[in-house]
N, C-alpha and C positions, 0 to 999 in steps of 0.2 A: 465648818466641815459638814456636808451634806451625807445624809445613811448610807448604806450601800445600796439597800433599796429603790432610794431615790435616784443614784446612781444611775442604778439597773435601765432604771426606767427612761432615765435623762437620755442613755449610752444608745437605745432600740428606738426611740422616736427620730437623734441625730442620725445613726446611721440609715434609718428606713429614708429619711429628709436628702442627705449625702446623694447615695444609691439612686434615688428619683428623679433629683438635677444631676446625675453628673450621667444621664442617660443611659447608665452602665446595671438596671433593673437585673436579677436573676444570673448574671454570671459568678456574685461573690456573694456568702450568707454567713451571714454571723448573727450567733442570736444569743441573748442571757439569758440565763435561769429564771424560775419564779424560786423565791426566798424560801427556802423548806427547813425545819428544825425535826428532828427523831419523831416527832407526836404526831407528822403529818403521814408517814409511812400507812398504809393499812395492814393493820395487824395479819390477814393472808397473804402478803404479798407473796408471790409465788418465789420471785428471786431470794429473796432471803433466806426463804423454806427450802431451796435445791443446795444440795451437799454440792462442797466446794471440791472440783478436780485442781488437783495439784500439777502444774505444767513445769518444765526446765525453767530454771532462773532465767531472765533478761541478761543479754547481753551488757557487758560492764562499757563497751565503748564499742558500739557497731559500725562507726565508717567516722569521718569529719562532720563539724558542725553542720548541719542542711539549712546554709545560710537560702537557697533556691527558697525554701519553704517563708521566707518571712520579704523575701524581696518586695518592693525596693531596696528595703531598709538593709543598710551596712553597718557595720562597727563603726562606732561614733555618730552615726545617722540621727537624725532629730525626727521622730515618730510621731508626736504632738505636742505641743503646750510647754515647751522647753524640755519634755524629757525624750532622751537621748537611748538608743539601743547603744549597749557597750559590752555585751559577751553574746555570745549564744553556743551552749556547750552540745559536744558530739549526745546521742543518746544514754544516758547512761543510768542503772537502775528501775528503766521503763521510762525516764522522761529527759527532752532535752530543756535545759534552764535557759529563756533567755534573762537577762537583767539592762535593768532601766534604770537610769541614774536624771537625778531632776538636775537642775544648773545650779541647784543649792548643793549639789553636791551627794543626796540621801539617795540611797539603791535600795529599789524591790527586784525579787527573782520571783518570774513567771515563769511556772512549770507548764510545762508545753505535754501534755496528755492522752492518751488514747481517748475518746469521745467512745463510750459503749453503750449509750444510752441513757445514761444516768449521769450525765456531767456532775461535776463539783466547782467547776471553778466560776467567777463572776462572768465570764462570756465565753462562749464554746461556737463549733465548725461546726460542720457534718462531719469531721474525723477527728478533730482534734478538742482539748476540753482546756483551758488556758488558765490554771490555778493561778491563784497569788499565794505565796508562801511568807505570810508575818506574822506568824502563831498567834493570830485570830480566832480560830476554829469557823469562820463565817460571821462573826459575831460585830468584829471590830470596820468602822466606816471607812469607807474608803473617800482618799480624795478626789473629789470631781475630776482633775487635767490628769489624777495619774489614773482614774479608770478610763477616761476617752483616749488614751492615751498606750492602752492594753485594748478597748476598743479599734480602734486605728490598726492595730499589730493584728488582732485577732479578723479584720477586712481584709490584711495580707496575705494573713496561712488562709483563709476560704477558696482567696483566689488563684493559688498556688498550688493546694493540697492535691488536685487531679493530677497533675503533672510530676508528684515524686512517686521516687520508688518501690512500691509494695513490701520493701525491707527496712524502712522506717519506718511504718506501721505496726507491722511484725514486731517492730523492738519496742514501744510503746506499749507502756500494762495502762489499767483508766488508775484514774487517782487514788480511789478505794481500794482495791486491790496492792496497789504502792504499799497504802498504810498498812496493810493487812502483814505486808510482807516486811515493810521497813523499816517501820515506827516503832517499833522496841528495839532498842539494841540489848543483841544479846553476848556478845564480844566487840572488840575495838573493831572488828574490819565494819561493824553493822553501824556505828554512829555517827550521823550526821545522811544519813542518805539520803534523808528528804532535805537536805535546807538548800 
């Protein structure tokens, strides 16, 4: 099993390589993060310094899944390397989930994210920020076919994302801001929001 790191790296050479031959340069951008842990932040950072405004919850189910956003790819659609798209949930809680299941049968759910600038997830849009969700905190490697494979997905929404609604955006919080609001449960309706 390769790092995620390596990954990363693997994921932004194929796709710039892809993009090149397939003559289709600057219509669709997807790009990964650089690997950052709490110690890289600079202690001024301004964002972290500005008090948080508190906005209306997110919408719990804003419209149908926005299959539009991940097209091609369909339920049961094979996305790369034998893994399979097999949900992709309406908005709900600020993200919509899609899940990838391999032919071994094992499912990841990619939370599909507001991109604010500050992605978290292993590859991100210009709008969108495409978590993986296996309580890793970052930490835990990812495997090669199932990141090109969330790479491949995350080519789709770039080249999609102009074309949807302003009201799918809207209902998207970024990832951080999820945890901020989601990740303790403080009653039964709060648990499980992120998984």
């Amino acid at each position: 099993m390769i790092s995620r790191r390596d990954l990363i790296a693997k994921a932004a050479v194929g796709a710039a390589a892809a993009m090149t031959v397939g003559g289709v340069v600057g219509t669709a951008v997807a790009a990964t993060r650089p690997m950052r842990d709490s110690t890289d932040a600079p202690a001024h950072d301004a964002k972290a310094l500005a008090p948080r405004t508190e906005s209306a919850p997110p919408r719990t189910e804003s419209a149908p899944p926005a299959w539009a956003l991940v097209a091609p790819f369909a339920a049961g659609g094979e996305v790369a390397h034998g893994w399979r798209l097999v949900d992709l949930t309406p908005v709900r809680d600020g993200s919509a989930v899609a899940t990838l299941e391999s032919a071994q049968g094992r499912g990841h759910r990619v939370h599909l994210c507001r991109n604010d600038g500050s992605p978290q997830g292993i590859i991100f849009t210009p709008r969108i920020d495409l978590v993986v969700m296996n309580q890793g905190y970052g930490d835990l490697p990812t495997e090669e076919h199932f990141g090109q494979a969330v790479a491949t997905l995350a080519r789709a929404v770039a080249a999609n994302e102009a074309t949807m609604p302003p009201e799918l955006f809207a209902a998207l919080l970024p990832h951080q801001e999820r945890v901020e609001r989601f990740a303790v449960a403080t009653d039964a309706s709060t648990t499980g929001r992120l998984r």
